[in-house]
N, CA and C atoms as an extended XYZ file, in Angstrom:
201
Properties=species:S:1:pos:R:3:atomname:S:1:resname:S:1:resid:I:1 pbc="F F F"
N        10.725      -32.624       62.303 N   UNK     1
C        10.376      -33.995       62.585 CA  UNK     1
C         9.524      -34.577       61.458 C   UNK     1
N         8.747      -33.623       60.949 N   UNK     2
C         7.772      -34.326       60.035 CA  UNK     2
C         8.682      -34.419       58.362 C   UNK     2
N         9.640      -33.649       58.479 N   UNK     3
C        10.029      -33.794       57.129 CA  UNK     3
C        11.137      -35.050       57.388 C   UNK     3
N        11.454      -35.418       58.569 N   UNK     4
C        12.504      -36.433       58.606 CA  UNK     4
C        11.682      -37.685       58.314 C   UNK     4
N        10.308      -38.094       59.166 N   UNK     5
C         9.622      -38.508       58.684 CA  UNK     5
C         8.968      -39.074       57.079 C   UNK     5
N         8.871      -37.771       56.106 N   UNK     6
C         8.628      -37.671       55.112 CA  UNK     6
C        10.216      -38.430       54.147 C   UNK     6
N        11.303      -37.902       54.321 N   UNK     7
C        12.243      -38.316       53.770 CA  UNK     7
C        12.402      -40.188       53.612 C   UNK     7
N        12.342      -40.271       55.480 N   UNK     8
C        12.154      -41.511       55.959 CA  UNK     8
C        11.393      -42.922       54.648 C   UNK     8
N        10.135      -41.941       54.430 N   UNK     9
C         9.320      -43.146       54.124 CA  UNK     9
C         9.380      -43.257       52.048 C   UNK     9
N        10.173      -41.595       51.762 N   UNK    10
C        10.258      -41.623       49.950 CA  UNK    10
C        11.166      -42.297       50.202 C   UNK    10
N        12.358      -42.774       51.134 N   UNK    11
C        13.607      -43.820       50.741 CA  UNK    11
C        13.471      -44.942       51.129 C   UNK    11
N        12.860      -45.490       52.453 N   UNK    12
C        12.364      -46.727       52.038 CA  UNK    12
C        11.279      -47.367       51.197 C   UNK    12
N        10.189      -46.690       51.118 N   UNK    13
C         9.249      -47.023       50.375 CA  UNK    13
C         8.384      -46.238       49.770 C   UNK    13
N         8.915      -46.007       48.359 N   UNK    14
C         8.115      -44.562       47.382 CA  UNK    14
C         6.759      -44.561       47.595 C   UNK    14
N         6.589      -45.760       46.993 N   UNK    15
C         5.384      -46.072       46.816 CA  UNK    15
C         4.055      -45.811       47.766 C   UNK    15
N         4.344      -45.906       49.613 N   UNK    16
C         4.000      -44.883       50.698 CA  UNK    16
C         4.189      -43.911       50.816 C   UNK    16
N         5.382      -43.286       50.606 N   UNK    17
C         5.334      -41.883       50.894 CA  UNK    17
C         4.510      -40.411       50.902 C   UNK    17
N         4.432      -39.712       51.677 N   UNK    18
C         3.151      -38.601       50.936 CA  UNK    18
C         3.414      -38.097       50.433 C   UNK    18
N         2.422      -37.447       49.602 N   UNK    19
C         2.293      -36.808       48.633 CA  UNK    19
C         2.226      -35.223       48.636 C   UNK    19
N         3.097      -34.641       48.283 N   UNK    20
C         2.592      -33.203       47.989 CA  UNK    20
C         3.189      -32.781       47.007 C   UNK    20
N         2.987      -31.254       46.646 N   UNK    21
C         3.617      -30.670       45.556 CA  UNK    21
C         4.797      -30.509       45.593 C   UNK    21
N         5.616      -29.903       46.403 N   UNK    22
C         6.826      -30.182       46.370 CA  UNK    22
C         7.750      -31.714       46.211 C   UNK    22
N         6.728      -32.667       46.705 N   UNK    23
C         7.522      -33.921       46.412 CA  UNK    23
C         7.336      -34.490       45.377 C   UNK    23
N         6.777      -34.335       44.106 N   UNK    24
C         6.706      -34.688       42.780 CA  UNK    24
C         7.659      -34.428       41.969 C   UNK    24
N         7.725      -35.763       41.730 N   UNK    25
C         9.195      -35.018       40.905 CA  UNK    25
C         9.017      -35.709       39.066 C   UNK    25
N         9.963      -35.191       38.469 N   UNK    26
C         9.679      -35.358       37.088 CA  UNK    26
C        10.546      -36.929       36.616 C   UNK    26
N         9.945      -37.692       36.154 N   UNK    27
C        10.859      -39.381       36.137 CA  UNK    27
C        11.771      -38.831       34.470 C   UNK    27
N        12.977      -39.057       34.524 N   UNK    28
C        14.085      -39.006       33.878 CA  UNK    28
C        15.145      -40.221       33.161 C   UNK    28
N        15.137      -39.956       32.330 N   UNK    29
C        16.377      -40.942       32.044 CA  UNK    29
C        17.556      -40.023       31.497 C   UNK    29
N        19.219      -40.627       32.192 N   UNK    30
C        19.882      -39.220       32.367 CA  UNK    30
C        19.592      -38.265       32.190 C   UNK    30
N        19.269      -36.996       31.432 N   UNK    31
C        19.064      -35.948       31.730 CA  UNK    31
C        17.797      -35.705       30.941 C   UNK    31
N        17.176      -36.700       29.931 N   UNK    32
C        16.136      -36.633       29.359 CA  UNK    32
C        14.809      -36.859       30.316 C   UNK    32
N        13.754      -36.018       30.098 N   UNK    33
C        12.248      -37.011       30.666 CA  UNK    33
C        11.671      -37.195       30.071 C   UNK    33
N        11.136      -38.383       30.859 N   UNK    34
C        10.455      -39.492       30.039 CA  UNK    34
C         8.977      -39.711       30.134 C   UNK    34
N         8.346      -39.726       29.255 N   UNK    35
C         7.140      -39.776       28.649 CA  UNK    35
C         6.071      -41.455       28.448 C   UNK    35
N         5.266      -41.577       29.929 N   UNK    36
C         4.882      -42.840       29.878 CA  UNK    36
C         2.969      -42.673       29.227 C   UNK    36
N         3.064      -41.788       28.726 N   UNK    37
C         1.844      -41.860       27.865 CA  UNK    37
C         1.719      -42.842       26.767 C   UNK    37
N         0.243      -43.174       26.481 N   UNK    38
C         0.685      -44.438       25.624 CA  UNK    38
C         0.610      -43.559       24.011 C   UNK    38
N         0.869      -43.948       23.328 N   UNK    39
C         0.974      -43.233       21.577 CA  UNK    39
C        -0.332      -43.579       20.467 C   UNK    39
N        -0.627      -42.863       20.261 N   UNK    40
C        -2.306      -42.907       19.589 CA  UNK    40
C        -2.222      -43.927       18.415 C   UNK    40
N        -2.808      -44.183       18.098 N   UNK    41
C        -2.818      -45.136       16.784 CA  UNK    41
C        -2.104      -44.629       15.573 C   UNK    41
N        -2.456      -43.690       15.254 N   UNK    42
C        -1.933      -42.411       14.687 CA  UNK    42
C        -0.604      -42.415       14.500 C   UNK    42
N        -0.214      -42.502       15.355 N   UNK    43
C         1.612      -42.386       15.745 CA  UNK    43
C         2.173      -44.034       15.661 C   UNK    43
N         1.270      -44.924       15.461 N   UNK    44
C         1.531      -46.084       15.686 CA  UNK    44
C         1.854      -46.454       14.217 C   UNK    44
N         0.722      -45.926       13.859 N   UNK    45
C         0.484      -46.334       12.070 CA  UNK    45
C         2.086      -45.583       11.321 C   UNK    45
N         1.934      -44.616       11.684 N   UNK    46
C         3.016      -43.935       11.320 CA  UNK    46
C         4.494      -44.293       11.222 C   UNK    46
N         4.699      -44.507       12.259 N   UNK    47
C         5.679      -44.865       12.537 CA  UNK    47
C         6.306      -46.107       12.045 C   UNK    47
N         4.880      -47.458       11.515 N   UNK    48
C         5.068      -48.530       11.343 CA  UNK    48
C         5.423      -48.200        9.470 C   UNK    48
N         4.762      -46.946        9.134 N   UNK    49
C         5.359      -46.573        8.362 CA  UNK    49
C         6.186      -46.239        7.222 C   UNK    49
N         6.764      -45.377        8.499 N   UNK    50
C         8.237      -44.818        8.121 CA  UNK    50
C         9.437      -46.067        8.088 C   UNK    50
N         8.990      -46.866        8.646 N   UNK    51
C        10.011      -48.496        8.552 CA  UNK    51
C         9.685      -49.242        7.066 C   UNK    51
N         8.612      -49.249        7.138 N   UNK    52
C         7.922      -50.769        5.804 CA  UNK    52
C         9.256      -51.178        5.397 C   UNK    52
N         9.514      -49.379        4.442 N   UNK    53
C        10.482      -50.095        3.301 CA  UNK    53
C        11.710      -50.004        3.634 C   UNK    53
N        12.048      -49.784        4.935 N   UNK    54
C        13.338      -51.002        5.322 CA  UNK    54
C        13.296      -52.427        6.185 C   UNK    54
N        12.209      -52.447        6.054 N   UNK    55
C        11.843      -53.676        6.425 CA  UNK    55
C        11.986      -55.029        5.263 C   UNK    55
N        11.240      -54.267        4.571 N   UNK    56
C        11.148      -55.221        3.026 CA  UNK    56
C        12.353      -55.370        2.216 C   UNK    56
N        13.048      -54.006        2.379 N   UNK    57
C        14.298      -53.999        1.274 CA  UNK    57
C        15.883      -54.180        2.416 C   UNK    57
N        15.546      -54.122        3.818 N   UNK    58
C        16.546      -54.728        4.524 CA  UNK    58
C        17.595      -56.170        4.575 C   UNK    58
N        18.946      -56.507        4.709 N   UNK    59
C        19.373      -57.475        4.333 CA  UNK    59
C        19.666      -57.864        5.921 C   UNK    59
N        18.275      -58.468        6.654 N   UNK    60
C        18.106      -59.296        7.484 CA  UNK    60
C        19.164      -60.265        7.689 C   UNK    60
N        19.687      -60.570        9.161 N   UNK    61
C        20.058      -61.871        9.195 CA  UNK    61
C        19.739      -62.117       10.430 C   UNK    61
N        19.168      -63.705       10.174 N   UNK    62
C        18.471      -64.492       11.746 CA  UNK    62
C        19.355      -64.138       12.591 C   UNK    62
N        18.715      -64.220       13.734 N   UNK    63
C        19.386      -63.741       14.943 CA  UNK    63
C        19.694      -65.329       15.773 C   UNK    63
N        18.369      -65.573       15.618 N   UNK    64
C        17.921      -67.276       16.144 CA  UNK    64
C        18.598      -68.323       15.447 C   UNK    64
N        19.704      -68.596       15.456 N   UNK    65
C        19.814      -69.459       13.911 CA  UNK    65
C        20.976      -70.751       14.913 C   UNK    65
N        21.225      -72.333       14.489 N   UNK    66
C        21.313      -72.855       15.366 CA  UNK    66
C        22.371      -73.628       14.316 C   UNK    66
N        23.773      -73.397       15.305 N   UNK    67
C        24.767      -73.521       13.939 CA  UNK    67
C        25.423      -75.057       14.081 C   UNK    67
């Protein structure tokens, strides 16, 4: 009864449901998981990077452009 209960309330409303160890589950995108940590500056800088110089030497075209 209590697990029908329990089922009951993760499918209508996750966000109520209780909590235990067995009901945690890992959030996925298809078969990958996904990682909602935020990224240190570090990784920010970096990353902004590893782009510059295709940024600068890229052959851009507006996306916005009003023909």
């Amino acid at each position: 009864m209590v697990q029908a209960i329990r089922n009951f309330f993760a499918v209508i409303a996750p966000s109520w449901a209780p909590r235990s160890a067995k009901f945690e589950e890992v959030h996925k995108l298809g078969a990958y998981p996904v990682d909602y940590s935020e990224p240190t500056q570090e990784e920010v800088d970096a990353a902004n990077a590893s782009c510059a110089e295709l940024f600068e030497t890229g052959n851009w075209v507006p996306v916005n452009r009003k023909s």
